[in-house]
C-alpha positions as CSV (number, residue, x, y, z in Angstrom):
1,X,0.0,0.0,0.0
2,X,2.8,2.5,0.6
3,X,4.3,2.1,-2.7
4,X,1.2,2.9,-4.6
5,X,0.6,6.4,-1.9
6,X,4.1,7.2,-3.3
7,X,3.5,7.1,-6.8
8,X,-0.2,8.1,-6.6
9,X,1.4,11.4,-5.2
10,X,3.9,11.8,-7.2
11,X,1.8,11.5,-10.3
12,X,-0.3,14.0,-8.7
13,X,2.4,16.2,-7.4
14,X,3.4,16.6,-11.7
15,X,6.5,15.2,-13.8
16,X,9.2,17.0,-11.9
17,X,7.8,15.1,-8.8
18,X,8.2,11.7,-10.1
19,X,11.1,12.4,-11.3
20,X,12.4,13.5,-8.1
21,X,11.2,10.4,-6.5
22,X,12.3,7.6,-9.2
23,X,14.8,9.5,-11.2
24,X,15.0,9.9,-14.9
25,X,13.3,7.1,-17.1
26,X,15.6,4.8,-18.8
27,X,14.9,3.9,-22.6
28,X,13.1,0.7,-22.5
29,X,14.0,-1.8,-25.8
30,X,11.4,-2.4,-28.5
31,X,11.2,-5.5,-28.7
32,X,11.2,-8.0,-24.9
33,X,14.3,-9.5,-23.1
34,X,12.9,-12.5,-22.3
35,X,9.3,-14.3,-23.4
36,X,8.4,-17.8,-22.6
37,X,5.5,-19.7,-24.3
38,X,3.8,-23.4,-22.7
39,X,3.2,-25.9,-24.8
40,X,1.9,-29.0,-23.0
41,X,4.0,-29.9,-20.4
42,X,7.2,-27.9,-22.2
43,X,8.3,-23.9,-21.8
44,X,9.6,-22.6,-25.2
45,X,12.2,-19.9,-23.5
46,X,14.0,-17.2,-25.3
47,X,16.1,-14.4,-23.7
48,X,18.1,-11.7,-25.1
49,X,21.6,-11.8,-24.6
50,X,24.9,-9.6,-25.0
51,X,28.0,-11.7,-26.4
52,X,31.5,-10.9,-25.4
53,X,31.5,-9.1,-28.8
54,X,29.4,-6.8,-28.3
55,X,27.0,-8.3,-30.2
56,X,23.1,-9.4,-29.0
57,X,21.2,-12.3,-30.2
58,X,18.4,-14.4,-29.3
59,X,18.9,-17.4,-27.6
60,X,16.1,-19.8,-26.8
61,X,15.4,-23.3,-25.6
62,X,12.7,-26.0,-24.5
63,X,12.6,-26.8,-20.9
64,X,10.9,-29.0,-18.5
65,X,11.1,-28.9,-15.0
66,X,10.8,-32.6,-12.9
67,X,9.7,-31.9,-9.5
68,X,9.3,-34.2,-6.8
69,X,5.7,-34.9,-5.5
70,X,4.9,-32.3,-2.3
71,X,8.1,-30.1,-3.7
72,X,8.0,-27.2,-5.1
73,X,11.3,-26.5,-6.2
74,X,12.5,-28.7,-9.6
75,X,14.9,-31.6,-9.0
76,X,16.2,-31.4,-12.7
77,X,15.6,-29.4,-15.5
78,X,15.7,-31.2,-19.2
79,X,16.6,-28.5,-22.2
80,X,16.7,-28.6,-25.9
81,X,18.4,-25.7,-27.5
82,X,21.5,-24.4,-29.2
83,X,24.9,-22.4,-27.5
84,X,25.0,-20.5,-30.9
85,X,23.2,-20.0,-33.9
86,X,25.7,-22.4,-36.2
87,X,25.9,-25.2,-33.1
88,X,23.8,-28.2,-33.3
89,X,20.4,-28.8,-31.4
90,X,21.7,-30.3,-28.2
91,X,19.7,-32.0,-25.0
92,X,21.2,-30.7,-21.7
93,X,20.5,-32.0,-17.6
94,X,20.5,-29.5,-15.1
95,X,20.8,-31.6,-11.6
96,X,21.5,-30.4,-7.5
97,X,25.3,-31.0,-6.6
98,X,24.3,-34.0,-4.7
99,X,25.0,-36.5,-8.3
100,X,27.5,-38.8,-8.6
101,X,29.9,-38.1,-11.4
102,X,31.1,-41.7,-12.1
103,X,28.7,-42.4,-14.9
104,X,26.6,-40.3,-17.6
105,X,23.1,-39.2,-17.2
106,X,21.0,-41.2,-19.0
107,X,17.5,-39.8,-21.0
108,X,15.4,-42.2,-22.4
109,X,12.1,-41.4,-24.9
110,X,9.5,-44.1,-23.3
111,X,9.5,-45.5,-19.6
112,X,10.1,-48.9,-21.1
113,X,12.8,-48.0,-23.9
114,X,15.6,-49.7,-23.5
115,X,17.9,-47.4,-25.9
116,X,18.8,-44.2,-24.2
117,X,20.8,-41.4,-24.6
118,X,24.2,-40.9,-22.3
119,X,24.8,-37.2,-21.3
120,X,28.7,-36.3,-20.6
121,X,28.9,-34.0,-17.4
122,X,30.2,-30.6,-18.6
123,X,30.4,-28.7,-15.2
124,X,29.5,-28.3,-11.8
125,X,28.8,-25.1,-9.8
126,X,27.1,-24.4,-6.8
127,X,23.6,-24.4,-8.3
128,X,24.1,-27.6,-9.8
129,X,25.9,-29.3,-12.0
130,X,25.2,-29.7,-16.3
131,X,25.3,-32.9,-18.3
132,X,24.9,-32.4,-22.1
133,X,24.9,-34.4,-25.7
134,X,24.2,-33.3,-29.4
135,X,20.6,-34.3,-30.2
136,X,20.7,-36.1,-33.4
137,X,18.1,-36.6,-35.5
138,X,17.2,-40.0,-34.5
139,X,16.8,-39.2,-31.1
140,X,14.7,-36.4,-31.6
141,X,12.4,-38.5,-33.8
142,X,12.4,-41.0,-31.1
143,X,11.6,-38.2,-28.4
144,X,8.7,-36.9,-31.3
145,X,7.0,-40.2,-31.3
146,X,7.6,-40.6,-27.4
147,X,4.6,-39.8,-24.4
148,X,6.4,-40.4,-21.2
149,X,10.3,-40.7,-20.9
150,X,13.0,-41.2,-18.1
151,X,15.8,-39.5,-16.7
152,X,18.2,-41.6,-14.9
153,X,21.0,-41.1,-12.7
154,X,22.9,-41.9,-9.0
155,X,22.4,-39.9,-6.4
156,X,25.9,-39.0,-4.6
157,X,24.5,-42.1,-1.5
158,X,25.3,-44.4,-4.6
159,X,21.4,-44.7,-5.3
160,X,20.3,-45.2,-8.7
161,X,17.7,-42.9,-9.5
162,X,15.0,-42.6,-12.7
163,X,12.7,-39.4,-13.0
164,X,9.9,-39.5,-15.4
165,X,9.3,-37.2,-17.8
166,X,6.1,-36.0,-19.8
167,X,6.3,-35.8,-23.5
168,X,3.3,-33.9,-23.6
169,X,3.4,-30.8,-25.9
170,X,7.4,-31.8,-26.4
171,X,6.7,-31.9,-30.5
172,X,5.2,-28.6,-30.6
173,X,7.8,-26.7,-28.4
174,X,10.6,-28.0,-30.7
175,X,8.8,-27.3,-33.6
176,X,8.1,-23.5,-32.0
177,X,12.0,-23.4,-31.3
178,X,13.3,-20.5,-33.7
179,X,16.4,-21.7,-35.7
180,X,18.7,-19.4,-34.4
């Protein structure tokens, strides 16, 4: 309630008064930083972004979020998307620190399918740690066709772990994915 007293009299006050209390507008871009759009049980995520160049492009990327019943923070995070424009389509794991490193994740199109996809772990930081893989084309048509996959993996306790996750809308958000 006090914020909106402020601005109410400020806005009342005239242009030199909000300016006084919030400073000097900034130039807001044309065009949005960030959108996201659902598609089933997928997020079709794009962000703008500021290479080392100088330079600002695009980048986007599928996403689903496994969450553990009664949580409601995500476990892992499952992505499609590309590191640049002329990079290949890859599939990457976001998981908690607490995963053993001794042997790939491992993503599978169907609960029963028995030929998956090994992940190579890329990094760990305090957030969590990233396992990633080009997608090729057969996998993607495998993930296409698929309705409910797995994620495997060991825990850090040495348990062997598999998530599920829902191909639902999975066809559409790739399909939404701009090429670049």
């Amino acid at each position: 309630m006090r914020i909106f007293s402020v601005v109410m009299l400020a806005a009342l006050a005239g242009p030199s008064a909000a300016y006084a209390q919030f400073g000097k507008p900034e130039a807001v871009a044309p065009k949005p930083q960030s959108t996201s759009a659902s598609y089933g049980d997928w997020v079709l995520n794009c962000q703008q972004i500021k290479l080392q160049s100088g330079e600002e492009r695009r980048a986007c990327e599928v996403t689903q979020s496994i969450q553990v019943q009664g949580s409601k923070d995500p476990i892992a995070q499952v992505a499609f998307g590309r590191a640049l424009k002329s990079a290949p389509l890859s599939m990457t794991v976001l998981l908690p620190v607490n995963v053993a490193l001794d042997r790939p994740v491992r993503l599978f199109a169907e609960e029963k399918d028995g030929v998956g996809v090994d992940l190579t772990w890329r990094k760990c930081l305090p957030g969590g740690c990233f396992a990633e893989v080009a997608a090729s084309a057969d996998t993607l048509k495998r993930w296409r066709a698929g309705k409910r996959g797995r994620l495997e993996l060991r825990n850090a306790s040495g348990q062997d772990l598999a998530l599920p996750i829902s191909l639902t809308g999975f066809s559409v958000a790739l399909d939404a994915l701009p090429p670049d």
